[in-house]
N, C-alpha and C positions, 0 to 999 in steps of 0.2 A: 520240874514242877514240885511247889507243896502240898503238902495235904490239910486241912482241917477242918473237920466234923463239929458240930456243936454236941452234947449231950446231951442224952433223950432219958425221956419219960413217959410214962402210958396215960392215955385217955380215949377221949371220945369227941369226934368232930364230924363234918359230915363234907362232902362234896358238893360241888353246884352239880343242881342236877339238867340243866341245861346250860351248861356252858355256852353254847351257841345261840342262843336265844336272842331275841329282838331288845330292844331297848324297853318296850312294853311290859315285855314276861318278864322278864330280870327286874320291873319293878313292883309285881305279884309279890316277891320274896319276903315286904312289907319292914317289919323294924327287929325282925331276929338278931338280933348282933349276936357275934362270937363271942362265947366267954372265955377273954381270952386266960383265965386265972385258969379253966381244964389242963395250962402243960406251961412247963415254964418259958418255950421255945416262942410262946406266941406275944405280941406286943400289940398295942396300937397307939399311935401315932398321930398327929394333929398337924397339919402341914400342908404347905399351898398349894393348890392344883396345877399346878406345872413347879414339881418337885425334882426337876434335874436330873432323869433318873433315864436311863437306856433301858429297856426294859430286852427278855430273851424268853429263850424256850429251848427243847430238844427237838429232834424230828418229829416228836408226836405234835409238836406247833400249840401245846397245852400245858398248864401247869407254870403260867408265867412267873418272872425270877428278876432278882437286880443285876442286869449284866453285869452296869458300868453307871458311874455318877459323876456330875461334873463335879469339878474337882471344888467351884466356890458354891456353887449351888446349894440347894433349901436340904434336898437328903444326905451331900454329905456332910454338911457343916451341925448338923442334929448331932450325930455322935450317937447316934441309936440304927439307923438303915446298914444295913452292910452290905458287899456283892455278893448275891447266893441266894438273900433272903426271897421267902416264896409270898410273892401276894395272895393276900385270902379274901381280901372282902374292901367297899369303896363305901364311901356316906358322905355326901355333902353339908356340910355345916352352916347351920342358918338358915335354910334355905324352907319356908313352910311346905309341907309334905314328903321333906324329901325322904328318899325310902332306901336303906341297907342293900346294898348289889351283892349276891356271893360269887367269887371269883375263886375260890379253888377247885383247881383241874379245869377252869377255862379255857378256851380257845383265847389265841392270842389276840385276836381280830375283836373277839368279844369286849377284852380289858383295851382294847384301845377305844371300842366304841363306847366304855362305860365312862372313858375317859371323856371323850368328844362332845358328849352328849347329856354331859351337865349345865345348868344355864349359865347364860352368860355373866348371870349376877353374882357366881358360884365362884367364891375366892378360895375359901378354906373347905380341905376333906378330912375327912376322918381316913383312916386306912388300914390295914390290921396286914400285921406279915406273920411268918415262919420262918427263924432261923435254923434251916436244916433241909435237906436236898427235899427233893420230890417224893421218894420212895420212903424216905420218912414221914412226909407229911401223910399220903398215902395209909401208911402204917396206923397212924394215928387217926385217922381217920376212920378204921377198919377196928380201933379199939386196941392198938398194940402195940409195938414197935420194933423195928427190925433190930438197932443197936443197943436194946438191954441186953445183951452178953457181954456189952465191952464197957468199960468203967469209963469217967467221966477224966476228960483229959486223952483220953485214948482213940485212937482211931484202927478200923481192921483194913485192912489191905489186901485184897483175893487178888493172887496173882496166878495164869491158867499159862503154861508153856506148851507150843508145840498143839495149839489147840487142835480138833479133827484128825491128830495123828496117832498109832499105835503110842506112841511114847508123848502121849498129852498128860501133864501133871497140874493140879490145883495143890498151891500153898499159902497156907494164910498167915499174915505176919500180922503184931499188934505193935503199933510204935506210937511217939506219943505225934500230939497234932502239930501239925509247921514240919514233921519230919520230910527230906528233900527224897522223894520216890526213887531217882537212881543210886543216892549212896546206900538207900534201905536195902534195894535189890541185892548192890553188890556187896555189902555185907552179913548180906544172907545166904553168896553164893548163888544167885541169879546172875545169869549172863545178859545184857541189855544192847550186845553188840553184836555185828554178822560179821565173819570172815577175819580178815585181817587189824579190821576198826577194835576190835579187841586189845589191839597191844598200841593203836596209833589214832586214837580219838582224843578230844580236846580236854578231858578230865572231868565234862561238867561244864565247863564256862561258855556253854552255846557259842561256840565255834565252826563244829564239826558238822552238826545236824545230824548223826547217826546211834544217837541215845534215845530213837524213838520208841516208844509205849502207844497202846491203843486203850483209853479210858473209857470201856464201855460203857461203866455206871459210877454217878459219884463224882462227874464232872466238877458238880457245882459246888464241889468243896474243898477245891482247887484253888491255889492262887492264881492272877490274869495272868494271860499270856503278854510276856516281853514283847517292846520291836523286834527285836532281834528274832523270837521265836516268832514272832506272829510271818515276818520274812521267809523264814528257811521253814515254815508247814505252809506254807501259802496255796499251794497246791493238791495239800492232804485235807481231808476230813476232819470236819472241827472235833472231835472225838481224840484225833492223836498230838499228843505233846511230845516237847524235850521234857524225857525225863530227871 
C-alpha cells in the first residue's frame, strides 16, 4: 500500500449536527454554506447529480468519503474529486428554495437520502468536499489540526509492534507521500513478516499475501486496493492491507 496525506491548515468548521435527520430537519440548516476559503483542503464543486461516484464510510458508517469513481464519469473526468475526499455539504442548483444540507459527520443513510430526495427537476448540485481523512476534517472542525507537526509533502506513519505485549513499541517515521508502507518498514528495520516468510516472501509484488499490516487509522489516504490484493484479504477486515 501507498501513503498520501494532503496538507493541513487550521481553521474553523463545524459538524452536521444531526446527521441522521429526516429530509425535513436537514432542510432547517437553510442557506449557510461552507466557506470553503476557511482551509485550503475545502472545494466546491458544481456537478451533476448522479456524479459517478461510489461513495464509503468506516465502521462508524459516518463521515462519508469517495470510495471509487467511474472511471468516464462526471467526478472523475472534473480533475478536481479524488478517492478519499470527505463530503461536507449538498445544494441543489436552480431549483427555487432550495436549501444547503450539512453533511459532515453524517450518517451514510443520511447522504444517500440527501441524495434521493432531491426533485426530480433537480439536474445540477452544488457540493463542497475535504481533501483529507476524517480525523482531519474532525480536527478542523474542532478549530485545529492533527497534521500541523508534519510539513507539507510529508506524511507520519505510527507504527505500534507487538501491540498489548510486555515488548509493544510505538515508532514514528516521517516519509514523503506515495511512500510504499512495506519498503518504509523495512527500511527502518520493521519486521512485516512471521516466521519463516521473512527470508521466503514475494518481495512486495502481491504474490505471497504474508506482508500484511493492520491500518487502523488513516485508511483513507491510502491507494485502492489491487485485484490482486482485494483477492488474497478477501476474507480479512477491510482495515488490513498488503503492505
Amino acid at each position: 500500500a501507498s501513503l498520501s496525506v494532503p496538507p493541513a491548515t487550521s481553521s474553523a468548521l463545524f459538524m452536521s449536527e444531526a446527521p441522521d435527520s429526516s429530509e425535513s430537519s436537514s432542510a432547517d440548516a437553510g442557506d449557510d454554506k461552507i466557506d470553503i476559503t476557511l482551509d485550503d483542503r475545502l472545494y466546491r464543486i458544481r456537478i451533476t447529480r448522479a456524479p459517478g461516484i461510489e461513495w464509503g464510510t468506516d465502521l462508524s458508517f459516518s463521515f462519508v468519503y469517495v470510495r471509487a469513481m467511474e472511471p468516464a464519469g462526471p467526478a472523475s473526468l472534473s480533475n478536481q474529486i479524488e478517492v478519499g475526499d470527505q463530503i461536507c455539504e449538498l445544494k441543489a442548483v436552480g431549483e427555487k428554495g432550495s436549501t444547503v444540507v450539512p453533511l459532515i459527520g453524517a450518517s451514510f443513510d443520511a447522504v444517500m437520502r440527501a441524495f434521493a430526495t432531491l426533485a426530480k427537476t433537480t439536474k445540477i448540485v452544488d457540493l463542497v468536499f475535504f481533501k483529507g481523512s476524517k480525523d482531519e476534517l474532525k480536527a478542523l472542525c474542532e478549530g485545529g489540526s492533527k497534521k500541523s507537526d508534519v510539513e507539507s509533502g510529508k506524511i507520519k506513519i505510527t507504527v505500534i509492534q507487538n501491540k498489548g505485549s510486555r515488548d509493544e513499541q510505538v515508532k514514528i517515521i516521517i516519509v514523503d507521500e506515495g511512500a510504499n508502507v512495506r519498503q518504509t518498514l523495512v527500511d527502518n528495520g520493521i519486521n512485516v513478516y512471521q516466521s519463516l516468510t521473512r527470508w521466503t516472501n514475494c518481495k512486495g509484488k502481491q504474490l505471497c499475501g504474508t506482508c500484511i499490516v493492520n491500518i487502523v487509522d488513516g485508511a483513507n489516504g491510502t491507494n485502492r486496493k489491487s485485484m490482486d490484493e482485494e483477492s488474497t484479504l478477501r476474507e480479512n477486515p477491510d482495515s488490513y492491507r498488503l503492505s
